[in-house]
C-alpha positions as CSV (number, residue, x, y, z in Angstrom):
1,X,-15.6,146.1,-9.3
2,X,-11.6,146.6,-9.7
3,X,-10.1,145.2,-6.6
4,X,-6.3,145.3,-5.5
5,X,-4.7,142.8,-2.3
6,X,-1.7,143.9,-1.1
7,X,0.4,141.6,0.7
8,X,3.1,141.9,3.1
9,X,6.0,139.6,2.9
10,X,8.1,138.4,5.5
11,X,6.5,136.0,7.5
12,X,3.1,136.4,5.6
13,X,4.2,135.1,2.0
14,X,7.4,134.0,3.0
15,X,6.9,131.6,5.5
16,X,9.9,133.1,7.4
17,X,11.1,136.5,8.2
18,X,14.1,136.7,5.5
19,X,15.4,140.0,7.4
20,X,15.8,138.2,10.3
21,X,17.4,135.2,9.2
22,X,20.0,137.0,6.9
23,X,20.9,139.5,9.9
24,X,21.4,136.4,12.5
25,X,23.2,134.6,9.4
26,X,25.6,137.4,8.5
27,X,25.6,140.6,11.1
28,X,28.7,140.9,13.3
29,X,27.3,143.2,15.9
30,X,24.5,142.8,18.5
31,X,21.7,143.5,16.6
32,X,19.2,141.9,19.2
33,X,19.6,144.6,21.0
34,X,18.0,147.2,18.7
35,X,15.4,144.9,17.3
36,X,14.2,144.9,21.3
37,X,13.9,148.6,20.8
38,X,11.8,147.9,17.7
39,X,10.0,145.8,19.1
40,X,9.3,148.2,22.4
41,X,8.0,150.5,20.0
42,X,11.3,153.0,21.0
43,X,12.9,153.2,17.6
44,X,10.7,152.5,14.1
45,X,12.3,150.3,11.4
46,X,13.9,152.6,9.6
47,X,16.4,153.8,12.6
48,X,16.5,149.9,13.2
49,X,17.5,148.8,9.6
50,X,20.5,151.7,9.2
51,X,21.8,150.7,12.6
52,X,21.8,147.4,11.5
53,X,23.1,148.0,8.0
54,X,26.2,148.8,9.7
55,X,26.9,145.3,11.2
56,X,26.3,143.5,8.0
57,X,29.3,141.4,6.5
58,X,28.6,139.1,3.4
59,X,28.9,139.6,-0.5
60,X,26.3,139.1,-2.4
61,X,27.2,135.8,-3.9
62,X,27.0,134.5,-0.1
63,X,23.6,136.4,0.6
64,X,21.9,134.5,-2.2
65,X,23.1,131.5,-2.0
66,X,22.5,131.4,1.4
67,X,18.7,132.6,0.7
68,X,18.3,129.7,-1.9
69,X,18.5,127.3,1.1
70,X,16.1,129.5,2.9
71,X,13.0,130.3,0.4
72,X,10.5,128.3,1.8
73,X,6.5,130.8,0.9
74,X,3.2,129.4,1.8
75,X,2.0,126.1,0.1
76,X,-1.2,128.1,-0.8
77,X,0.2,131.1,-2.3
78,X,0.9,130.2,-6.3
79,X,-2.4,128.9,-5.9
80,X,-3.9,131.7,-4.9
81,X,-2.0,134.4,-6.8
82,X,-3.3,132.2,-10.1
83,X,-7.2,132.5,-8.9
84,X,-6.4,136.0,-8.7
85,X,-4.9,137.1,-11.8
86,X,-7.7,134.5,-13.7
87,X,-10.4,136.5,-11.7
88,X,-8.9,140.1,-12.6
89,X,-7.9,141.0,-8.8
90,X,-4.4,142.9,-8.7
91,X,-1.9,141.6,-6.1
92,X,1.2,143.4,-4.7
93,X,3.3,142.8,-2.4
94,X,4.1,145.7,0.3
95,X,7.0,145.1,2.7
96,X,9.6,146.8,5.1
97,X,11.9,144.3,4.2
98,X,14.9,144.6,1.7
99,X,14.1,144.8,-2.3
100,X,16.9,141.8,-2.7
101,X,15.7,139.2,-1.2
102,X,11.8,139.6,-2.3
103,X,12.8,139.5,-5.4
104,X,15.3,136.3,-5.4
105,X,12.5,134.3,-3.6
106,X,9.7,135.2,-6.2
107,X,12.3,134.6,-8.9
108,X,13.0,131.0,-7.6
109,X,8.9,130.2,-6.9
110,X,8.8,131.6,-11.0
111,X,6.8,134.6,-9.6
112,X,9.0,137.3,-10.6
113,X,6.3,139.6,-12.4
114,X,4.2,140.4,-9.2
115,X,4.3,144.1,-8.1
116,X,6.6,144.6,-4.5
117,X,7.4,147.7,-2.2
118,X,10.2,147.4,-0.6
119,X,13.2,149.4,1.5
120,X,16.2,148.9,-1.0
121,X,19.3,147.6,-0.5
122,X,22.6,147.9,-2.6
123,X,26.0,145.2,-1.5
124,X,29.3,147.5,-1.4
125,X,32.3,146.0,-3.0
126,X,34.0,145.4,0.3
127,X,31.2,143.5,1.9
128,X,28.2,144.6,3.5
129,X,24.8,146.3,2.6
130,X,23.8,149.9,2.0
131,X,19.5,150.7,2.8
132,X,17.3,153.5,1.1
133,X,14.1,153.7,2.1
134,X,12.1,155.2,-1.2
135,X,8.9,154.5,-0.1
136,X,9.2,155.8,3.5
137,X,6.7,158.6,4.9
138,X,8.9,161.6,5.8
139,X,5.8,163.1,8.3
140,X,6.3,160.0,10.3
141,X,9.5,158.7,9.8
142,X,9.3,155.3,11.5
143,X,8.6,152.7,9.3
144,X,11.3,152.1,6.1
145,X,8.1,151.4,3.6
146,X,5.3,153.2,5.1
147,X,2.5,150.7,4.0
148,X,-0.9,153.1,4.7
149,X,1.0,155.5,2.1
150,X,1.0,152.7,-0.2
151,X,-2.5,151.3,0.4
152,X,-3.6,155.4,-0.3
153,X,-2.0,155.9,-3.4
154,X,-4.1,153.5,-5.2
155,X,-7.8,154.7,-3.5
156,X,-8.3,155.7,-6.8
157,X,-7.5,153.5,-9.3
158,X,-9.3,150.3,-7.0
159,X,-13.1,150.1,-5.6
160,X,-11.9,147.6,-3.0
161,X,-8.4,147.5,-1.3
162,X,-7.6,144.1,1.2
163,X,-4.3,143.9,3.2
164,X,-2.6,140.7,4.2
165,X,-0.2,140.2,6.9
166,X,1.2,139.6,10.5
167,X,3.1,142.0,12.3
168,X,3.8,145.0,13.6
169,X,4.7,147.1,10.1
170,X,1.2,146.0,8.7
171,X,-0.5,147.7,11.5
172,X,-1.7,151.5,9.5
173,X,-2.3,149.4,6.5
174,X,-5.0,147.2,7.7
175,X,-6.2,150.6,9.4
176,X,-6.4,151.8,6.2
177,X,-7.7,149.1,4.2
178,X,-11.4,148.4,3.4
179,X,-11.0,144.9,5.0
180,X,-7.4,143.3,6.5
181,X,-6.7,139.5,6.4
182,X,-4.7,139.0,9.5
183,X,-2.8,136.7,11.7
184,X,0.0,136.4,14.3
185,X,0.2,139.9,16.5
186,X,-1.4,141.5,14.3
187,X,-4.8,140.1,14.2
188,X,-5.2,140.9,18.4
189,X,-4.2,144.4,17.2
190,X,-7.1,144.4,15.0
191,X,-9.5,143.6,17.3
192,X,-8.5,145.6,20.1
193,X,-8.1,148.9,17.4
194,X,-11.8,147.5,16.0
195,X,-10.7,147.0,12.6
196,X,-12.6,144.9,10.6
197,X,-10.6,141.7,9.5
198,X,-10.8,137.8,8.8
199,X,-8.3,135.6,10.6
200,X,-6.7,133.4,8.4
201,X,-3.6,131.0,9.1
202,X,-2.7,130.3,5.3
203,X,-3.5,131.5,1.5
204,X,-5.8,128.4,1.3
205,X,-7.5,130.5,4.0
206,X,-7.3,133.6,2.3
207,X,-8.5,131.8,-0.9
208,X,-11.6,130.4,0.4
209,X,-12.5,133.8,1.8
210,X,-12.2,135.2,-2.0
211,X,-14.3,132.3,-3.4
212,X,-17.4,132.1,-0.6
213,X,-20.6,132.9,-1.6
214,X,-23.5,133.1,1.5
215,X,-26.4,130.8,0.5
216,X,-27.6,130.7,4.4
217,X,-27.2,131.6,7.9
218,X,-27.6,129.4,10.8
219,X,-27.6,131.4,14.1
220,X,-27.5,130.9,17.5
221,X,-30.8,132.2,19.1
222,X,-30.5,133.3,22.8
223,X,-28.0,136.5,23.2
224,X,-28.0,136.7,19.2
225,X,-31.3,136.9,17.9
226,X,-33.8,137.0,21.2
227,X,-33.4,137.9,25.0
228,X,-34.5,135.8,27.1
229,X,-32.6,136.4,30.3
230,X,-35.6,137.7,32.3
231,X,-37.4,134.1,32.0
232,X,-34.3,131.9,32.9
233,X,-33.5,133.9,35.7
234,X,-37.1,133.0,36.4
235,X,-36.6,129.2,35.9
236,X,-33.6,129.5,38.4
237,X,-35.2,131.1,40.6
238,X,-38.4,128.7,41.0
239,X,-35.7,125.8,41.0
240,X,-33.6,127.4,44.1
241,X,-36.5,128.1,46.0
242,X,-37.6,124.6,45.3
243,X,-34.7,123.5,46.8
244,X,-34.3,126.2,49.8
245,X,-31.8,127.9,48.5
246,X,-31.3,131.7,47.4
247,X,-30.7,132.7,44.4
248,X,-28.0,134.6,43.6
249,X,-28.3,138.4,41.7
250,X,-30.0,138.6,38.5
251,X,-26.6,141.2,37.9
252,X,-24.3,137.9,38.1
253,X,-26.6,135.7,35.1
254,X,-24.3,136.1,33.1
255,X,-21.5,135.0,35.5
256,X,-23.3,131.8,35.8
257,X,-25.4,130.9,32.6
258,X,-22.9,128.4,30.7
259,X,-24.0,126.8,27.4
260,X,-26.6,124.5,28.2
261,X,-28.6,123.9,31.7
262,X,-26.9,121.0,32.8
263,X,-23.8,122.7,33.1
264,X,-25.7,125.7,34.7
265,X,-27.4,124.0,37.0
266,X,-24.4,121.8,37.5
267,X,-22.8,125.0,39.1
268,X,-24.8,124.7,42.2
269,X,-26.4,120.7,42.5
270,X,-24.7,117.7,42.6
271,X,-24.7,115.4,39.6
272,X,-27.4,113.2,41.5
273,X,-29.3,116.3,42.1
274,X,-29.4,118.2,38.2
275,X,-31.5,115.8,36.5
276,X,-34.5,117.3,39.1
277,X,-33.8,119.8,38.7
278,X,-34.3,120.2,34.8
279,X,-37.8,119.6,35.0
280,X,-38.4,122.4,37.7
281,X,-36.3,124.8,35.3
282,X,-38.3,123.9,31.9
283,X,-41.6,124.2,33.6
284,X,-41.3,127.2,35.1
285,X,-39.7,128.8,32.0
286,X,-42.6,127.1,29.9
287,X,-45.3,128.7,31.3
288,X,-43.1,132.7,31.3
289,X,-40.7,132.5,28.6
290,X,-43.1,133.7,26.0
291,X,-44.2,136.6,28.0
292,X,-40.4,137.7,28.4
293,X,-38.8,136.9,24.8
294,X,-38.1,139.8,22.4
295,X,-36.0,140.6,19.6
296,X,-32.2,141.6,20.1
297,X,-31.9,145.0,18.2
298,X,-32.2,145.4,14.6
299,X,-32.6,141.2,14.4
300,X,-36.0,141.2,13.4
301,X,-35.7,143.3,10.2
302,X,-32.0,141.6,9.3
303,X,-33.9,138.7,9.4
304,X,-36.9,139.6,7.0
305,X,-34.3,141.5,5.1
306,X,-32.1,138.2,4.2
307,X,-35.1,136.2,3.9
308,X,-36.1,138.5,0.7
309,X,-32.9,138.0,-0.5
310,X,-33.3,134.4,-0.4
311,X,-30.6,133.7,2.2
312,X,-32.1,130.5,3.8
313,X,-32.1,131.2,7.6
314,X,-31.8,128.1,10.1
315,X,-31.1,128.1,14.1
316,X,-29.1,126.0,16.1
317,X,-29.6,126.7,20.0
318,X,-29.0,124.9,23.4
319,X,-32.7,126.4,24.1
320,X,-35.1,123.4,24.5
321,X,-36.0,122.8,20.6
322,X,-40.1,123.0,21.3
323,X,-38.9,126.4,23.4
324,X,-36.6,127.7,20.3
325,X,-39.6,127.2,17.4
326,X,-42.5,128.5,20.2
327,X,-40.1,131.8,20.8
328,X,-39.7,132.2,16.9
329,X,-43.5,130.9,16.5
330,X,-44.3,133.9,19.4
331,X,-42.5,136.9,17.1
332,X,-44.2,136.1,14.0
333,X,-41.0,135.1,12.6
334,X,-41.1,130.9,12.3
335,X,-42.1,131.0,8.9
336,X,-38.3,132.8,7.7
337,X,-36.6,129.6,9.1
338,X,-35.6,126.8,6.8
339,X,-34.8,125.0,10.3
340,X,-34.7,125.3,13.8
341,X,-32.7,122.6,16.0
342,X,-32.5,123.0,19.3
343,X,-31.6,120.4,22.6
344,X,-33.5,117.3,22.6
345,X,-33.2,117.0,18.6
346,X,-30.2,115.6,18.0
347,X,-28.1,113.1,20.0
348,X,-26.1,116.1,21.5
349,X,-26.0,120.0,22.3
350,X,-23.6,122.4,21.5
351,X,-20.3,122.4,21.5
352,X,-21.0,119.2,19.7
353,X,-21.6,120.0,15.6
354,X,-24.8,118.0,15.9
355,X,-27.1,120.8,15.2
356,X,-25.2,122.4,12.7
357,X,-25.1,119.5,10.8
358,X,-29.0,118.5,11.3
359,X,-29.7,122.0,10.1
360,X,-26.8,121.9,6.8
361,X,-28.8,118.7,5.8
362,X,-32.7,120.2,6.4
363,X,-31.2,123.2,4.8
364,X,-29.9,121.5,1.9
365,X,-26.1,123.3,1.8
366,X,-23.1,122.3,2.2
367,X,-20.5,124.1,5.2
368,X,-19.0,126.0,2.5
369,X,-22.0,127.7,1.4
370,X,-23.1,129.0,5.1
371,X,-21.7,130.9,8.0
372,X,-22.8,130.5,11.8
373,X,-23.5,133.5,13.7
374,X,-23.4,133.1,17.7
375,X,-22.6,135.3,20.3
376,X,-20.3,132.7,22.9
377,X,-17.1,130.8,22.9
378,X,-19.1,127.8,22.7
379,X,-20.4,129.0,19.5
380,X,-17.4,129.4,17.5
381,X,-16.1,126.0,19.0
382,X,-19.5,124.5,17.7
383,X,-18.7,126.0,13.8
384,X,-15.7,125.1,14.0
385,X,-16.5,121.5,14.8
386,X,-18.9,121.6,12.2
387,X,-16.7,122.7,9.6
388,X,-18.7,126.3,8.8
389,X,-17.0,129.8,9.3
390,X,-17.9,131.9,12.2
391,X,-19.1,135.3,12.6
392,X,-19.4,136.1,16.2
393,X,-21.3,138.8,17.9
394,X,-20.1,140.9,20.3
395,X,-22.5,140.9,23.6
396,X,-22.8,141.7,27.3
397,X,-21.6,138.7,27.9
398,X,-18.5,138.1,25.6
399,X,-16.7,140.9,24.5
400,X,-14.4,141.5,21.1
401,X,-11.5,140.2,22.9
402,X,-13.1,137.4,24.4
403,X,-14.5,135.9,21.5
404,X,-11.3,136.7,19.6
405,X,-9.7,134.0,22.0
406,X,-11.4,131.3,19.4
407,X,-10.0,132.9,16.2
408,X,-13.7,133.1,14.7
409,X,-13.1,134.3,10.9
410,X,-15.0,137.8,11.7
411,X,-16.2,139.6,14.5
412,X,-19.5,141.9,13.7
413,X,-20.0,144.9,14.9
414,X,-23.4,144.1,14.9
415,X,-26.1,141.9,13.2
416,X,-26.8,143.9,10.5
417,X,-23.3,143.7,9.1
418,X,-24.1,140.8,7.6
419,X,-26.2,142.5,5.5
420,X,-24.0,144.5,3.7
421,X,-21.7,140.7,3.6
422,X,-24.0,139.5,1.6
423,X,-24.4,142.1,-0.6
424,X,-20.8,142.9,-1.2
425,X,-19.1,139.6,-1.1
426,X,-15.1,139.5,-0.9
């Protein structure tokens, strides 16, 4: 499979935006004035880099010089440009920055044979800077180097096409891409637009991505695998009228449920009150929970499928751990677990890695090797802890933008997406 990353630049390989420190360094005109309009969305960059053009003062000498100082990439990047080329994946760099500077900067990192895109720029002889724009899209017109024109012109010559970078030029491109690696603003774009992506804060990032392999899947197990919902709004319910109070709506559970009962419960009793409540709660839901458990969509034949592909399955839930392997025990599913951990097996409950880690070791792979899917903040602060990537799932009760809060490194669409993950790996 021939695959091809393209890059953007400024502020994604180069660790700063070069435009906007040469304009600040050297313009003589108030050029914050249209990059506001750029930024509003008013004018594209194209209209925003000839209007700026126009204020430049520097010769060329100055420029580089100046940019010498000022070269700083991402630690990560040589390192992962090398994987790459050993590894027969094609990078180029797209940008709507200027051809000068992109190429001074990969000259001084001794990177001067990758591929780049870029708006062009030519010094005059009495100062100042001339911009072409020879890979702009004349049916749009905003952008200088219309980067979804560039990510379609090589559809055919690649089976795979990824897109790194951060900001508002990048946005068609991951659009158009078969997966985008994105951070800064553009990464909430992503999510909002549902494009798929991975966050990622550096190459080392990026690199990791490349490199993972899924040997097994620990997942959350209420909201993400089973509902359940029916039988703790039972348990609350026998516990408030225990205590001669009404319940409130089964239409606000999900206002209420937090990540574990204590804090639930904690909601409505005092601290001296909770622990009596527990008991109430987990005996009511004992003796109903079976009765009202069933499979999320589609989670039942993801699961059998990744089992026959010898994914090794494990669960890690704030569920009571006797409830957790009864519920999978119930739905004829117990025997496709490696491990199930659940509250009262380790010293402490979600957010805290403790079950992650339990299951890693009953598992017998390392963070690396595994993802954890959950459906709550809570869950991608538990992964995270534990040192495992997390692919969060969408549900009534978080939504995309919600769970993107936590910078997970994907969002699903839905559980079987991780099907074709493990099939096609990055």
């Amino acid at each position: 499979m021939k695959k091809l990353i393209l890059c953007d630049f400024d502020g994604t390989i180069s660790i700063r935006d070069t435009g906007y420190l040469l304009v600040n360094r050297f313009s003589l005109g108030e050029w914050q004035t249209i990059d506001r309009e750029y930024r509003e969305g008013k004018i594209g960059s194209k209209e925003a880099y000839s209007s700026i053009a126009k204020m430049l003062n520097g010769d060329e000498a100055s420029v580089l010089r100046y940019l010498r100082r000022h070269s700083d990439i991402d630690p990560h990047f040589k390192t992962f440009y090398r994987y790459c080329l050993e590894h027969g994946i094609d990078v180029k760099i797209v940008s709507d920055g200027l051809d000068f500077y992109i190429r001074a900067i990969l000259n001084a990192h001794d990177l001067p044979e990758i591929p780049y895109y870029a708006n062009s720029a030519r010094f005059l002889k009495k100062g100042g800077i001339r911009i072409s724009f020879p890979h702009s899209n004349e049916e749009c017109g905003l952008c200088g180097t219309c980067k979804m024109q560039i990510v379609r012109s090589h559809r055919n010559a690649y089976d795979r096409i990824f897109f790194v970078g951060n900001g508002f030029s990048d946005r068609c491109a991951a659009r158009e891409a078969d997966l985008a690696f994105a951070k800064d603003s553009l990464y909430p774009y992503c999510i909002d637009q549902d494009i798929s992506c991975h966050f990622f804060e550096n190459f080392h990032d990026i690199l990791a991505d490349m490199k993972k392999r899924i040997h097994g899947i620990i997942f959350d197990l209420d909201g993400t695998l089973i509902e359940a919902y029916d039988a703790i709004y039972l348990g609350l319910e026998e516990v408030f009228q225990r205590s001669g109070r009404e319940v409130f709506p089964y239409d606000k559970l999900n206002r209420y449920l937090k990540s574990d009962l204590e804090s639930t419960l904690g909601q409505f009793f005092s601290p001296g009150e909770v622990p009596h409540m527990i008991p109430i709660m987990r005996q009511k839901y004992e003796e109903v929970y079976l009765d009202h458990t069933r499979f999320l969509n589609g989670a039942q034949e993801v699961l059998g499928r990744l089992h026959n592909r010898g994914v090794l399955l494990g669960v890690a839930s704030n569920k009571f751990g006797r409830f957790s392997r009864g519920a999978l025990n119930h739905l004829g599913v117990s025997s496709l677990f490696k491990s199930v951990i659940g509250a009262g097996d380790v010293p402490r409950n979600k957010p805290f890695p403790d079950m992650i880690h339990a299951a890693l070791r009953e598992m017998g792979l390392l963070p690396e090797e595994v993802v954890f899917v959950g459906d709550t903040l809570t869950d991608i602060e538990t992964g995270k802890e534990a040192g495992v990537d997390v692919y969060a799932l969408p549900t009534e009760f978080h939504t995309r933008k919600e769970l993107s809060q936590k910078r997970p490194k994907r969002i699903l669409r839905s559980l079987p997406d991780l099907l074709e993950l493990i099939e096609a790996p990055l």
